[in-house]
C-alpha distance (Angstrom), angle and dihedral (degrees) to the residues before:
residue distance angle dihedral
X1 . . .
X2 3.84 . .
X3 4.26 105.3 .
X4 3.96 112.0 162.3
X5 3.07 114.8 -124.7
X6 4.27 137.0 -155.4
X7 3.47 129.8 -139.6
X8 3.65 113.5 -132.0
X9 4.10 96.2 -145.5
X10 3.67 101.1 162.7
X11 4.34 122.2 62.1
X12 3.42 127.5 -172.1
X13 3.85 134.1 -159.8
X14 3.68 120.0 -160.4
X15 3.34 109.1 -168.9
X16 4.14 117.3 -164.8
X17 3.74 127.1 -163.4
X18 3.80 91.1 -172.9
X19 3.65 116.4 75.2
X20 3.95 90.1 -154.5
X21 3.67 84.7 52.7
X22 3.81 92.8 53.3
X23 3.31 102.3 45.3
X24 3.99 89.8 51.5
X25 4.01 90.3 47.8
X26 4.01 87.2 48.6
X27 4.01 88.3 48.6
X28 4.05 93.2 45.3
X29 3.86 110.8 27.8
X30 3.72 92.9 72.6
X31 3.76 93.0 46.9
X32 3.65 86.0 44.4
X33 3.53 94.9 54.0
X34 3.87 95.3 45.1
X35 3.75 85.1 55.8
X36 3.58 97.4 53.8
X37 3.55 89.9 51.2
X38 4.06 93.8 46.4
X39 3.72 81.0 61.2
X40 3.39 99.6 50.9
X41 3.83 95.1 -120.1
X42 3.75 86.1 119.2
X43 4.22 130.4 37.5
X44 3.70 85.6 -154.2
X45 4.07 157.6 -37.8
X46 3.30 151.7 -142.5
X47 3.93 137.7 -158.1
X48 3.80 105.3 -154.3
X49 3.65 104.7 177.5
X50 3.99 147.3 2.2
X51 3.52 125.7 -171.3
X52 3.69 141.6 149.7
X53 4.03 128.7 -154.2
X54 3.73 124.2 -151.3
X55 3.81 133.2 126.2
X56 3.57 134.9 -146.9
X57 3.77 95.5 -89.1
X58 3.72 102.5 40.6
X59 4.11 99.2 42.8
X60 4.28 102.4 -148.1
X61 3.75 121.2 -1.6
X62 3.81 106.5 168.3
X63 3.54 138.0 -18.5
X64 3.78 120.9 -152.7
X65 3.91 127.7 -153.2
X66 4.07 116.3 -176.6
X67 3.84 119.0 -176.0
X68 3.77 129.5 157.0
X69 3.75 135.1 -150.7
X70 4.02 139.6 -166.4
X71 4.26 90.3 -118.7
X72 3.65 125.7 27.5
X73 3.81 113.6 -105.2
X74 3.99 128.0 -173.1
X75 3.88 100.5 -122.6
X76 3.35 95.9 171.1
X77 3.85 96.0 90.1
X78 4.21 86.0 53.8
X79 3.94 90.4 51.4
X80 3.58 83.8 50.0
X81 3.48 99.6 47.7
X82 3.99 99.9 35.7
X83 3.79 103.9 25.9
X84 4.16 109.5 31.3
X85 3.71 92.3 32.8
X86 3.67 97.4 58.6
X87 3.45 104.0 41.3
X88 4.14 84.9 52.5
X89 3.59 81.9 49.6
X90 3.89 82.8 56.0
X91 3.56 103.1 43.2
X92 4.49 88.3 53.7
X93 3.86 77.6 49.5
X94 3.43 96.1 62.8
X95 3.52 107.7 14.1
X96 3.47 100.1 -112.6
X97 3.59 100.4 124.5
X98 3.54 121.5 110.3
């Protein structure tokens, strides 16, 4: 069998003290990701871990998505765009924002 194959050099940990925030970032980075890679602005990716640390006392205290990918890629302005955006969208939905 002769597959190519791409090294996934750079990682990234986003690290969320929100758990609104993380669960949007879970739901969206993947889909990000793919669509980065749909337009060929990546070879390839892969998310490595998700995990989110709390106790019983405290409620949510930080959620942690790793990922890694063959180029390095500014994904901040997609978390932005995707993630931040619609859970403001969310908040003037329900009037919940502050």
């Amino acid at each position: 069998m002769d597959k190519e194959y791409t090294e996934l050099d750079h990682r990234y940990i986003l690290q969320v003290d929100q758990e609104e925030l993380f669960h949007a970032c879970r739901s969206h980075v993947p889909s990000i990701l793919s669509f980065l890679q749909d337009k060929s602005l990546i070879k390839g990716y892969s998310l490595d871990n998700c995990s989110n640390l709390g106790s019983k006392d405290k409620g949510f205290v930080l959620g942690r998505l790793t990922f890694r990918t063959d180029i390095h890629i500014d994904i901040d302005g997609y978390i932005l765009k995707f993630c931040v955006e619609e859970l403001d969208e969310e908040g003037e939905n329900t009037n919940d924002r502050k």
